[in-house]
C-alpha positions as CSV (number, residue, x, y, z in Angstrom):
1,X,-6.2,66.8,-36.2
2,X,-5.4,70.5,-36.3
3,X,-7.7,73.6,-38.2
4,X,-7.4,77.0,-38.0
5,X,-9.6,79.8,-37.2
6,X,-9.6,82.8,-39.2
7,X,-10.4,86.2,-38.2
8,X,-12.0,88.1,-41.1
9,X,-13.1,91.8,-40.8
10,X,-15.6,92.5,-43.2
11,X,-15.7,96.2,-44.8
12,X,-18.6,97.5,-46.6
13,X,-18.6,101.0,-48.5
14,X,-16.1,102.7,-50.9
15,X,-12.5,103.8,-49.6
16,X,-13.4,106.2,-46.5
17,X,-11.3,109.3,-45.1
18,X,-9.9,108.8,-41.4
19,X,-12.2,108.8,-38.6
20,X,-11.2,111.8,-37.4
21,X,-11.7,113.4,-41.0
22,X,-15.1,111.2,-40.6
23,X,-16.1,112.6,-36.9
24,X,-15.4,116.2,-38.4
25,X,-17.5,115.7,-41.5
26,X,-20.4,115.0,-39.1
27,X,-20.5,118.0,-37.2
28,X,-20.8,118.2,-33.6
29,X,-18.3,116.9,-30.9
30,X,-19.7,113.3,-31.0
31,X,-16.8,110.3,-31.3
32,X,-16.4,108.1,-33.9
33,X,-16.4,104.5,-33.0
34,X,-14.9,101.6,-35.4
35,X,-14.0,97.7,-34.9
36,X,-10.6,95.5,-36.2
37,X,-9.8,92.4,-35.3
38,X,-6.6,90.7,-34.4
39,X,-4.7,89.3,-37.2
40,X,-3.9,85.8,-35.4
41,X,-6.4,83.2,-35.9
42,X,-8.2,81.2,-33.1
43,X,-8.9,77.8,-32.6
44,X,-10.8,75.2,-30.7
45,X,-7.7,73.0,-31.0
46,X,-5.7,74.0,-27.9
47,X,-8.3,76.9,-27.5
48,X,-5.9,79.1,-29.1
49,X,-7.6,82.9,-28.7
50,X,-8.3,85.5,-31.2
51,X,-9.3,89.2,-30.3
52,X,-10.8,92.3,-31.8
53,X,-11.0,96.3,-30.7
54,X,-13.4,98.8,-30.0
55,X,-12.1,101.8,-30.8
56,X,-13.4,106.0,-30.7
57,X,-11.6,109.0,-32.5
58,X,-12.6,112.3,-31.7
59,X,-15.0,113.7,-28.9
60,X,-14.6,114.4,-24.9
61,X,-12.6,111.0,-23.7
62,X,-12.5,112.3,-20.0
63,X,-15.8,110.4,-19.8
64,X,-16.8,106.6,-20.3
65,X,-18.4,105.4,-23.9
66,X,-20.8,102.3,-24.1
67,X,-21.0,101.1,-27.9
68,X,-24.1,99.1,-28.2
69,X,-23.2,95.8,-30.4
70,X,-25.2,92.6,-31.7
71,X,-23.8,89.0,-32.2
72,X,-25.0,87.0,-35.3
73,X,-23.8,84.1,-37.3
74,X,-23.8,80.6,-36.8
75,X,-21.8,80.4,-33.8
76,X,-23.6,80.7,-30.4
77,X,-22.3,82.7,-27.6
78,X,-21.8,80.6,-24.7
79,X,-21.5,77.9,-26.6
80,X,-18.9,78.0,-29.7
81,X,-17.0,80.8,-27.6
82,X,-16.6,83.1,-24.8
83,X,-15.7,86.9,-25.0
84,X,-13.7,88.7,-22.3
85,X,-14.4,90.8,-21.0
86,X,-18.6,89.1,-21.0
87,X,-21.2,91.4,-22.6
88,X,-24.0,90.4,-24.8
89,X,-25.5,93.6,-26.3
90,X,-22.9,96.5,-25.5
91,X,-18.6,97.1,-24.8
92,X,-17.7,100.0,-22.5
93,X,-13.9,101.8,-23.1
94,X,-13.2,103.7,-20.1
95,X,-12.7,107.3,-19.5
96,X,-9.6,108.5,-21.1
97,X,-9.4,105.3,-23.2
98,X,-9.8,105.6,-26.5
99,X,-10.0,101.7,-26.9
100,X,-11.6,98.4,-25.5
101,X,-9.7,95.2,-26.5
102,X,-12.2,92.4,-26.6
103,X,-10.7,88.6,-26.3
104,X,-12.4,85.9,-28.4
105,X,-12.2,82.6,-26.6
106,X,-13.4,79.3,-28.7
107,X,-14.7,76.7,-26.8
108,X,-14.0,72.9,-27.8
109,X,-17.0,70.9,-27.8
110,X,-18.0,67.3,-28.4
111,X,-20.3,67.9,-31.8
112,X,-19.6,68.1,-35.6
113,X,-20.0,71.6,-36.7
114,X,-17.8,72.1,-39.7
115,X,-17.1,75.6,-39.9
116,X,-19.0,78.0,-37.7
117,X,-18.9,82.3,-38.0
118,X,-19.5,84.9,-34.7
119,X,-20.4,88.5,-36.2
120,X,-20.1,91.2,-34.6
121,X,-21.7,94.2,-35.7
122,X,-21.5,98.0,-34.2
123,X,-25.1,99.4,-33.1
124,X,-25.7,102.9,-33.5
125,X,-26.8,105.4,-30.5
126,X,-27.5,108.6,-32.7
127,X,-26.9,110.3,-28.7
128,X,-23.4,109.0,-27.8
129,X,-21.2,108.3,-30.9
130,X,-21.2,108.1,-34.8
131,X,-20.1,104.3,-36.5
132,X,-17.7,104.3,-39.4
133,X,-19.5,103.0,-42.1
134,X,-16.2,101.1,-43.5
135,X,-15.5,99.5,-40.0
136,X,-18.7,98.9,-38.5
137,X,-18.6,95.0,-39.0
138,X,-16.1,91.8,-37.7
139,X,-16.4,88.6,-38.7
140,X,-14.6,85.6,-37.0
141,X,-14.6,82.1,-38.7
142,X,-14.5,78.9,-36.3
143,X,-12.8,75.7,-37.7
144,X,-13.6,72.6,-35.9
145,X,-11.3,70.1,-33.9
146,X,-13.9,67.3,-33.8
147,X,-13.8,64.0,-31.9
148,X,-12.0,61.4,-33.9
149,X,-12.2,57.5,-32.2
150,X,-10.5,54.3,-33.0
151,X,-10.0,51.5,-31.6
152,X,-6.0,51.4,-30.3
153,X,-5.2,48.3,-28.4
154,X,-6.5,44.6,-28.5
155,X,-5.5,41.5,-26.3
156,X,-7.2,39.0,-29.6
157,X,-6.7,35.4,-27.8
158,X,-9.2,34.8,-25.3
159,X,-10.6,31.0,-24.2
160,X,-12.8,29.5,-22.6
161,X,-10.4,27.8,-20.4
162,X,-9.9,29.5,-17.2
163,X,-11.5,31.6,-18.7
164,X,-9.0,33.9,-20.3
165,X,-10.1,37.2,-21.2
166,X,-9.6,39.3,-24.2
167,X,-9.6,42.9,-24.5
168,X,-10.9,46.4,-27.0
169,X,-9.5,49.7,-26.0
170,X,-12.1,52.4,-27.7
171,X,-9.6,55.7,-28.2
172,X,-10.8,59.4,-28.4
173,X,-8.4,62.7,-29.2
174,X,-9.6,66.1,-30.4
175,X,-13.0,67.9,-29.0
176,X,-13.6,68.5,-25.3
177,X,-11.8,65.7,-23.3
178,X,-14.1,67.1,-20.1
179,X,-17.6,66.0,-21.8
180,X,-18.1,62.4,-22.2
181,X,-18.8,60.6,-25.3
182,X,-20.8,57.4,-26.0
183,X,-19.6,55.5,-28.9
184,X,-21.8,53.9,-31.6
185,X,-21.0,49.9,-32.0
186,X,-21.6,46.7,-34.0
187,X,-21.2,43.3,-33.1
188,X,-20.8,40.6,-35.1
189,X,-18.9,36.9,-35.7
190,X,-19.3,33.7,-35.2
191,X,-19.5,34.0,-31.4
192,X,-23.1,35.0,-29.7
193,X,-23.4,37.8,-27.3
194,X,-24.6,36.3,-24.1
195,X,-24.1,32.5,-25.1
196,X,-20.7,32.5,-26.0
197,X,-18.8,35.5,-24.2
198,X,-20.1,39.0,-22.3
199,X,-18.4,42.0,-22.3
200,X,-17.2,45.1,-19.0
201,X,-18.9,47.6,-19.2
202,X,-22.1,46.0,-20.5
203,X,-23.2,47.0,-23.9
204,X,-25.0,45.9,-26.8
205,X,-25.1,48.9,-29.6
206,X,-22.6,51.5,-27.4
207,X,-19.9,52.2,-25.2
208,X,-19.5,55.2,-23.1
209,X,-15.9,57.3,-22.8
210,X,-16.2,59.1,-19.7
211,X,-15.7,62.8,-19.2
212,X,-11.7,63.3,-18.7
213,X,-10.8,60.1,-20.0
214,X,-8.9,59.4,-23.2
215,X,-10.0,55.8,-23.4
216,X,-12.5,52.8,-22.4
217,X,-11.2,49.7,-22.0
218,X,-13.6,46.6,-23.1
219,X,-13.1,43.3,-21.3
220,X,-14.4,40.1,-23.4
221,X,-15.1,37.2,-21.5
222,X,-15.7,33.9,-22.7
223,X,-18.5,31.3,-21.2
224,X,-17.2,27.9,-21.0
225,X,-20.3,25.5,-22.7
226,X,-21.0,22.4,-23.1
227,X,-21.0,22.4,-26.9
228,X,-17.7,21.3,-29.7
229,X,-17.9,24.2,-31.3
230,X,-14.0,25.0,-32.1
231,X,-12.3,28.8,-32.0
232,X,-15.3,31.2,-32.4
233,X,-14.7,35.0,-33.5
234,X,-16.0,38.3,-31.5
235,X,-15.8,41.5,-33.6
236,X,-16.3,45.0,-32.6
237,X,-16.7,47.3,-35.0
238,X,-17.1,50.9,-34.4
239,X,-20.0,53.1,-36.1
240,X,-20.4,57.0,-37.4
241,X,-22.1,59.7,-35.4
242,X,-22.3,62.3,-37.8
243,X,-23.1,64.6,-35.0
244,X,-20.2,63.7,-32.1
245,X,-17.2,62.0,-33.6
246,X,-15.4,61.0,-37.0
247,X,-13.9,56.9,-37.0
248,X,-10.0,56.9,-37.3
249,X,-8.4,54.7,-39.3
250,X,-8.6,51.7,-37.0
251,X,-12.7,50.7,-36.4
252,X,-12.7,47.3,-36.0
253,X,-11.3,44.7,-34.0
254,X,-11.3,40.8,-33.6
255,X,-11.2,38.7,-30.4
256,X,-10.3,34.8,-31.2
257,X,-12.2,32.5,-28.4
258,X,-10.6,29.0,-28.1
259,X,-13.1,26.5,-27.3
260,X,-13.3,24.2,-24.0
261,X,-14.9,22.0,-25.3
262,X,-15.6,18.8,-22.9
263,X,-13.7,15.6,-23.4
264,X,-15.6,12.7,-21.6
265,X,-13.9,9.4,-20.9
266,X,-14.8,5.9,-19.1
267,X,-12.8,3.9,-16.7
268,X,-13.9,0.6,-14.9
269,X,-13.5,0.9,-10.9
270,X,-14.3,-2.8,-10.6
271,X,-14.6,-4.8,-13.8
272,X,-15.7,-7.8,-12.4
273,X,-19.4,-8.8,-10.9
274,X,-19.9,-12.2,-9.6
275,X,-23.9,-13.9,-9.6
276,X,-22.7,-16.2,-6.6
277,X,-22.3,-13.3,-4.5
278,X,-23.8,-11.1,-6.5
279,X,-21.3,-8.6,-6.1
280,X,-21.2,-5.6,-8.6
281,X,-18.6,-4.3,-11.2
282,X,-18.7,-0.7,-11.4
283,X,-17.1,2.1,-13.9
284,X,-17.1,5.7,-14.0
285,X,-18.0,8.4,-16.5
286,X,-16.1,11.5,-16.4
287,X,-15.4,15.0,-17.7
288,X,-12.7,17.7,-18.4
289,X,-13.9,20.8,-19.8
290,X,-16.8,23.1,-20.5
291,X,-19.1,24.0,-18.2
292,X,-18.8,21.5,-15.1
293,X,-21.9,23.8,-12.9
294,X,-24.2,22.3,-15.8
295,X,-25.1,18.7,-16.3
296,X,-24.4,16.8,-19.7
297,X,-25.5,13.8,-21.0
298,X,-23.6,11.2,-22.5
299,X,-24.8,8.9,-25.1
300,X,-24.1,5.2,-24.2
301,X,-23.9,1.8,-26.3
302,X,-24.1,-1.1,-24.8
303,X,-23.1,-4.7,-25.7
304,X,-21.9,-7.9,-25.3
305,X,-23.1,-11.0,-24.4
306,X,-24.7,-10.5,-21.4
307,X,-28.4,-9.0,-21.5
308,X,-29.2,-5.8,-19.9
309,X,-32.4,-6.0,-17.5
310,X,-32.2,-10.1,-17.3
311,X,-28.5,-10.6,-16.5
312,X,-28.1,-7.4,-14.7
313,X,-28.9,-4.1,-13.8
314,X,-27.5,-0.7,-13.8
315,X,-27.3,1.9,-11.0
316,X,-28.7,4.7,-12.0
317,X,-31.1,3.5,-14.3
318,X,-30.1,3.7,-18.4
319,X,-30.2,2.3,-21.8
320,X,-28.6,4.9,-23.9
321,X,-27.6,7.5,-22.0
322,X,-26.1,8.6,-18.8
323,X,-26.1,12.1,-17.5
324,X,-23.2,14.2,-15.5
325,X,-23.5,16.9,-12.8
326,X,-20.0,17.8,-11.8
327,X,-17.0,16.3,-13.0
328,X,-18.3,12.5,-13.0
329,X,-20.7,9.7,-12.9
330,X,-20.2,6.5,-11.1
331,X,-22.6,3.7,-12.6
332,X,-23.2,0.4,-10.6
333,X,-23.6,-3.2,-12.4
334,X,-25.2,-5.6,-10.2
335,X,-25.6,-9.1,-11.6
336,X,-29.2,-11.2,-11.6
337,X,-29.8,-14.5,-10.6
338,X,-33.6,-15.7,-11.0
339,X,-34.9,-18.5,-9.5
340,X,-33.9,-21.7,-10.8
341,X,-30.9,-20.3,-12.6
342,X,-28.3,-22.2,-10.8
343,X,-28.6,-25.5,-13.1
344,X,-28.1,-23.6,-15.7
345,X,-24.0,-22.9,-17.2
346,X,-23.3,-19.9,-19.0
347,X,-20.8,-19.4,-18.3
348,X,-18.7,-16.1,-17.9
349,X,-20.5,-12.9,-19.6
350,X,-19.7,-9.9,-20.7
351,X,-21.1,-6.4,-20.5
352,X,-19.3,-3.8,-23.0
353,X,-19.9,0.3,-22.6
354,X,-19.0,2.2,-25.3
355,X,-19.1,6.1,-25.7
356,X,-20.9,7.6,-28.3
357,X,-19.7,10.7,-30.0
358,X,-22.0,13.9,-30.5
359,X,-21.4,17.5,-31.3
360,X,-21.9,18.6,-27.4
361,X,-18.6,17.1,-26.5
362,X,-15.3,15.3,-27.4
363,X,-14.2,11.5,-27.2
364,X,-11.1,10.9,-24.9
365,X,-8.5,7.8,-25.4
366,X,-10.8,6.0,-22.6
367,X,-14.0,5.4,-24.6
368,X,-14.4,2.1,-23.8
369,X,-14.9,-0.5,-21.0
370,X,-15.8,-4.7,-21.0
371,X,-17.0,-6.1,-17.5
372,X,-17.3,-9.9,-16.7
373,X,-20.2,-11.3,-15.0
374,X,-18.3,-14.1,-13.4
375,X,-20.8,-17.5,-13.5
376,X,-19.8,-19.2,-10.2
377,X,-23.2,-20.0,-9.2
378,X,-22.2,-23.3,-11.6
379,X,-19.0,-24.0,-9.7
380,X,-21.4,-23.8,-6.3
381,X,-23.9,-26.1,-8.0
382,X,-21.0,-28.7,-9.5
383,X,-19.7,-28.5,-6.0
384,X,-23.2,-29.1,-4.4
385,X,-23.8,-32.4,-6.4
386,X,-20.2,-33.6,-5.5
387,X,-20.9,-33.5,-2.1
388,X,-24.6,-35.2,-2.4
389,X,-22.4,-38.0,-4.5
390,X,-19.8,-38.6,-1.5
391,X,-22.5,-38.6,1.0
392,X,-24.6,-41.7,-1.4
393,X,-21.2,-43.8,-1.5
394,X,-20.5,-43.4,2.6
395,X,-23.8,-44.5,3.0
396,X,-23.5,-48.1,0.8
């Protein structure tokens, strides 16, 4: 964004005669001093430099000549500018100079000022020199170059997987690139702060642009969960500072987090549990996805024919649900025989686990699993009474 800077001389009184017609009307062999300004303009943009003259007519020039002057207006010495050669109240011109050229430096800075004026105004020494009534004034008119941000460059896709990152890149131009800038921002969208994603640097309501950079770059991460929750949306959306920057045309920018969500399945190690040896069926519980350093739990239905804490148990301990730390869960079926259970035929039972869906993670192809409780404490028992039967005929 360019401005200019204008140097206006400002003359007060009706048309005047020369200053040496001036210095004679006076009397006396005192000088007559006057001030003009250059005609280019200045600028903080590029620091482009203006310049105005102290001049004397008349008088002894073989010696030096201090001119005292004062600095008004709304721009601040030091601050809004620099003059060179530096003086604050007075500008010498050297002995047999009739002149002192005066540079006027303006100085970028990182603040919305609109238009700013330095006046400089002659000072009169009644002992030393006479002022020229019609050139005793220069005023110079500072345009801004303000700080304008945007945001310039966005990597939008980021997921939880891995987790891949997305990216902001906060843009400055104009002002003082040496003074750093902090940034007003807003966040919003369906993704949380914290819960769902952080963001390098850290930063809630601002991010900094350091002194000599052009840019900050804003790294999204995402936080795998243990939740269904689908793409969610992180947007950053820059705000005004009426007193540091102005917002280009870009402010706002959106990062698409695809969701991890986890997918929990169930597989049978051993799918068959015997009461005669009372060896155990087993089947596993796993996970893909989310946020395997936290535990989840899994709701669990289970059927079938066989009945759960009479015909067998389950290692660890459930009814309808099972919990995961890690990546899986192996869960132990161990059949139950009480005493006096061996007249009795049931026969071969069945124990189905089913999966139950909920909204902290996703159903898999493997959802399902049917173990046998094999009843061959009846084929030991048939076999028992066969043998008591042989042993009665022998005996006859």
């Amino acid at each position: 964004m360019s401005h200019w800077i204008y140097l206006v001389l400002t003359l007060t009184g009706a048309e005047s005669p020369s200053a040496a017609t001036f210095a004679a009307s006076q009397g006396g062999g005192l000088p007559t001093v006057s001030i003009s300004s250059s005609a280019g303009p200045a600028n903080e943009l590029g620091e482009v430099t203006g310049s105005f003259e102290v001049s004397r007519a008349g008088g002894d020039i073989s010696s030096g000549l201090t001119v005292q002057i004062s600095i008004g207006g709304t721009a601040t010495l030091g601050q809004d500018f620099h003059l060179q050669p530096a003086f604050v109240t007075a500008v010498s011109i050297s002995a047999n100079q009739t002149s002192r050229l005066v540079t006027f430096e303006p100085l970028a800075d990182n603040r919305l000022e609109g238009e700013e004026a330095a006046v400089i105004t002659l000072i009169a020494d009644q002992t030393a020199y006479i002022i020229d009534p019609t050139l005793n004034s220069a005023s110079i008119t500072i345009l801004d170059d303000p700080v304008e941000v945007e945001l310039t460059d966005a990597d939008a896709e980021a997921s939880e997987a891995g987790p891949e990152t997305g990216l902001f890149t906060i843009s400055r131009t104009g002002g003082n690139i040496d003074g750093a800038i902090t940034v007003q921002i807003a966040l919003s969208g369906s993704a949380s702060l914290g819960s769902d994603y952080t963001l390098s640097p850290s930063f809630v309501t601002a991010a900094t642009i350091a002194g000599g950079e052009t840019s900050r770059v804003v790294t999204l991460t995402p936080r795998a969960d243990n939740l269904a929750e689908g793409p969610e949306e992180a947007t950053v959306t820059l705000l005004p500072d009426n007193t540091i920057y102005n917002l280009g045309e870009t402010i706002s920018g959106t990062v698409t987090i695809a969701d991890d969500a986890p997918v929990i399945q169930i597989s049978s190690n051993d799918a068959l549990a015997s009461e005669l040896t009372l060896d155990p069926a087993s089947f596993t519980v796993s996970r893909t996805g989310g946020d395997v350093t936290t535990s989840i739990t899994v709701g669990i239905a289970i059927g079938g024919t066989a009945t759960l804490n009479t015909d067998y148990s389950l290692d660890p301990p459930f009814v309808t649900a099972v919990s995961i730390s890690g990546e899986e869960r192996l869960v132990t079926l161990t059949p139950q025989v009480p005493f006096g259970d061996l007249p009795d035929d049931e026969g071969e039972e069945t124990v189905i686990i089913d999966l139950v869906p909920s909204s902290n993670y996703l159903l898999g192809p493997e959802d399902s699993v049917t173990l046998i409780i094999d009843d061959r404490d009846r084929w030991f028992f048939d076999r028992f009474e066969d043998t008591l039967r042989v042993d009665a005929t022998v005996e006859q």
